[in-house]
C-alpha positions, -999 to +999 in steps of 0.1 A: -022-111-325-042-112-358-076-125-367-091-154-344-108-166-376-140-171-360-169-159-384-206-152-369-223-182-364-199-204-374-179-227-352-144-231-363-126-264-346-094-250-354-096-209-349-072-212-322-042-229-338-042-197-360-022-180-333+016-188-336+024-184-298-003-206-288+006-236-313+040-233-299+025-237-264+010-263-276+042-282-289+057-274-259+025-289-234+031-320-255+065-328-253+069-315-217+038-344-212+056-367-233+086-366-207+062-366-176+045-396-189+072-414-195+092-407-167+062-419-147+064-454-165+090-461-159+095-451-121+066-472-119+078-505-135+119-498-119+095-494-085+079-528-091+110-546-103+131-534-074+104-541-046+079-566-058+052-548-033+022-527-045+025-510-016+060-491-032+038-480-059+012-461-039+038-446-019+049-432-052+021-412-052+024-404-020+059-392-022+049-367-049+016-351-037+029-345-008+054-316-014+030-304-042-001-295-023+021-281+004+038-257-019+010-250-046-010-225-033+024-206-035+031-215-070-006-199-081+004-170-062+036-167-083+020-170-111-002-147-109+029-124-094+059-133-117+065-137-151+050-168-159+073-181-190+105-178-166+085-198-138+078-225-166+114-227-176+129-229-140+107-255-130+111-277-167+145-275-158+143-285-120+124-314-138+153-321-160+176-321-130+157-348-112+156-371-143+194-367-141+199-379-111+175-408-117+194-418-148+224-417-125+208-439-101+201-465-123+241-467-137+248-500-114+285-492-115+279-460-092+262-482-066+236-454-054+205-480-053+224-516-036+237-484-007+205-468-001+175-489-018+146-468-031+149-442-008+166-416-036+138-423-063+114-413-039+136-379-029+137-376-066+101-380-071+093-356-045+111-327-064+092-333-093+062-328-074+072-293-068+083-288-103+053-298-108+032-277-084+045-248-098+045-254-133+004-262-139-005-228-125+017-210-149+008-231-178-027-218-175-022-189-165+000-184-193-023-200-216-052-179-214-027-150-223-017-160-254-052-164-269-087-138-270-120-146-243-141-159-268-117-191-279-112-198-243-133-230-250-114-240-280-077-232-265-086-257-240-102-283-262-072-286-282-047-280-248-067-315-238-061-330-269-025-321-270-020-335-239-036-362-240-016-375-270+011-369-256-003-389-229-012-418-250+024-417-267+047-411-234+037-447-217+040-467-247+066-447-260+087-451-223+071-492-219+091-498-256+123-482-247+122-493-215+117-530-225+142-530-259+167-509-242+169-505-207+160-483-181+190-461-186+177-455-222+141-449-213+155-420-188+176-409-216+148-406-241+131-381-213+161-360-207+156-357-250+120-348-248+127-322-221+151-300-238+134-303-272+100-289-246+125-258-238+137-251-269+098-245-283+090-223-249+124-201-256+099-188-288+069-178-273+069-141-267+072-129-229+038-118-215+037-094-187+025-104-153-009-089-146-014-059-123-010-069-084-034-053-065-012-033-040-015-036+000-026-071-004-008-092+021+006-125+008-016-151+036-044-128+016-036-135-015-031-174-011-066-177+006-082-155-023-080-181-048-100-208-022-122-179-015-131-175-053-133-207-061-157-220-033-181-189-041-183-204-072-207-237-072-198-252-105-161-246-098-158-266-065-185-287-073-172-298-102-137-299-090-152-321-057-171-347-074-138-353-102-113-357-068-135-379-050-143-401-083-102-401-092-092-409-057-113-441-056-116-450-092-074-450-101-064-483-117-037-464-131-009-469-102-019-507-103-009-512-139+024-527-134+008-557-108-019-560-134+005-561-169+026-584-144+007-603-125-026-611-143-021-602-184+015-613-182+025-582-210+053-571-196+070-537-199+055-532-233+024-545-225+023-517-196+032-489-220+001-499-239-020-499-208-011-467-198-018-451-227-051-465-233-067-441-212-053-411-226-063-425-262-099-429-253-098-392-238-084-377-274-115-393-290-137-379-268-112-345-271-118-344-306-157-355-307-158-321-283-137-298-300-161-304-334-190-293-314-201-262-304-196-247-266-209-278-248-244-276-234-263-295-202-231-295-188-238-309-150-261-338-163-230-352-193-202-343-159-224-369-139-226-395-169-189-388-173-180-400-139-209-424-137-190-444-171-157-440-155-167-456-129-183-486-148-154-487-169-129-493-136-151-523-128-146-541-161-112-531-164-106-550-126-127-578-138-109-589-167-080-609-174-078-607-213-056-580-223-075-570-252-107-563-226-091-547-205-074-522-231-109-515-241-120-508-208-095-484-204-103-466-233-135-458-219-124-446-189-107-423-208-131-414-228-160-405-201-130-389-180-120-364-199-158-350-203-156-338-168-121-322-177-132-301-204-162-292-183-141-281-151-109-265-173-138-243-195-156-233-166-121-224-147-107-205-179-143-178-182-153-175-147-118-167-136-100-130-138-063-127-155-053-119-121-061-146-102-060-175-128-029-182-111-040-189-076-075-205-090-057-231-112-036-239-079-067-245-061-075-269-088-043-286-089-051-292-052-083-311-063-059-331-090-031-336-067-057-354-038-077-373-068-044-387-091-015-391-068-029-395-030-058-422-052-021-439-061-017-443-023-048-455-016-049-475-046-013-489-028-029-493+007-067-510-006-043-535-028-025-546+000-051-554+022-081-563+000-057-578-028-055-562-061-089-571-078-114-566-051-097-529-045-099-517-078-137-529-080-141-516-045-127-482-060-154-485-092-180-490-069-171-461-045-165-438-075-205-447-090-215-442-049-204-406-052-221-396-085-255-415-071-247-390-034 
């Protein structure tokens, strides 16, 4: 693979995007993001503008963490059986089939929503929760192939910052379109961003699967990865304290009643919102990836969460847009500390055999904390009404870093 570029006590930020395969990865993470992200915005805001009702949003979440925790123990295990750029490549392209069908749900002419209602975006959004579930356990399985052990730290500093771009440029990105252009336009532009995504992966050399350990029944191996990772303290204790924090602490799924509601931005306004976050979070990327291997590691994951928390609470508090941009920016920003701490840890404690299964485990964790926090983020709005639950949620979220 050539030289890693890494020279005795020197940290190089940038040893890892020496390796070809890996920057294509990285290209690939970005613009697969950059369709997810968008895709998501504008669900959200065709959601809000069809129903009106907070309570559609949270079900949103609902719908798609659902089918991907029940399938994604099974998806680590594939990964970790399979070849893991094919399982990438069918599941992008499941992906690209269900943003198909919801561009052909929003052509009025064909009639699909005024005879069924929402019902079809929330079939659709369950398939791309298990397109979902199976691709994150390849991606890092796949990941940690395509780069030596001793940049495992850097890989995923820069996998964060990647992402998180991407992140920052798919809502805003999907929020302009979306408003300029339509909805049938902003689905479009994902559809675009999807094939460019496969036509980078098709580059990437083909990594064999690691060797299965034989007699091994299957029930076996889908426990093995909960049984590794809860004999692991700073695995599932970091992966805990991020789910619980996430599950109360998500504005996120609110954004459209807030950019509607109380700033009065808009579509465009939303995009903004939604990638304010994921701005904050490649400042914080790229503070990290300029440091060396991070140390007191438990005491910054508890500040982390402990600012994220605060941040929620000002972000629910205000009603200038401005503010509340900022506040998300630090949500970001303390946020993504405890995701470099968890996706570092989870890359050198974990054997190529069983990153699979282990990242499953952890997309478990993600799956409860992002999209079932969208449902309860749904269900606290509607009864407590939409400021007191996201400050309710802040408050909860400092509660568990104090516990």
């Amino acid at each position: 693979m050539g030289s890693s570029g890494v020279s005795p006590g020197r940290h190089d930020a940038y040893a890892v995007l020496k390796y070809r395969d890996y920057r294509l990865f990285l290209l690939f993470r970005f613009f697969t993001t950059l369709a997810f992200q968008m895709q998501g915005l504008v669900v959200g805001w065709q959601m809000y503008e069809l129903t009106k009702d907070p309570l559609a949003l949270g079900l949103i979440g609902l719908a798609e963490a659902l089918p991907n925790i029940s399938v994604v123990l099974f998806a680590g295990h594939a990964a970790d059986r399979y070849n893991r750029k094919r399982i990438i490549i069918l599941f992008t392209v499941l992906f690209l089939i269900g943003t198909t069908l919801l561009f052909l749900f929003s052509v009025r002419s064909l009639g699909i929503i005024a005879a069924f209602g929402v019902l079809p975006i929330y079939l659709v959004v369950a398939i791309s929760g298990i397109s979902r579930a199976f691709l994150y356990p390849s991606i890092i399985a796949l990941m940690s192939q395509l780069v030596p052990r001793e940049l495992y730290n850097n890989a995923t500093t820069w996998n964060s910052t990647g992402w998180h771009v991407a992140a920052i440029t798919g809502p805003a990105l999907g929020g302009l379109v979306y408003g300029f252009f339509g909805v049938r336009a902003a689905y479009l532009s994902v559809l675009f961003f999807l094939m460019v995504a496969l036509s980078l992966l098709s580059f990437v050399k083909n990594r064999p699967a690691p060797p299965m350990q034989h007699g091994e029944k299957l029930l076996e191996r889908l426990a093995s990865g909960l049984r590794f990772v809860f004999s692991h303290q700073v695995l599932w204790g970091s992966m805990a304290l991020d789910m619980f924090a996430v599950l109360f602490g998500g504005a996120v799924a609110m954004l459209p009643v807030f950019a509607a509601e109380i700033l009065a931005v808009g579509p465009e306004g939303l995009g903004f919102l939604r990638a304010a976050p994921m701005a904050g979070a490649v400042l914080m990327s790229l503070f990290i990836a300029h440091r060396p291997p991070m140390v007191h590691a438990g005491r910054n994951l508890l500040i982390g969460v402990a600012g994220f928390g605060l941040s929620i609470i000002g972000f629910a508090l205000s009603s200038n847009f401005y503010l509340s941009m900022l506040m998300l920016l630090l949500s970001g920003m303390f946020d993504n500390i405890s995701v470099i701490i968890r996706a570092t840890a989870m890359q050198l404690l974990t054997p190529d055999e069983m990153r699979g299964r282990v990242a499953s485990v952890n997309a478990i964790f993600i799956g409860s904390s992002n999209e079932i926090g969208s449902f309860e983020s749904g269900v606290a709005a509607k009864l407590m009404g939409l400021v007191p639950s996201v400050v309710f949620g802040g408050i909860m979220t400092l509660s568990i870093v104090g516990f």
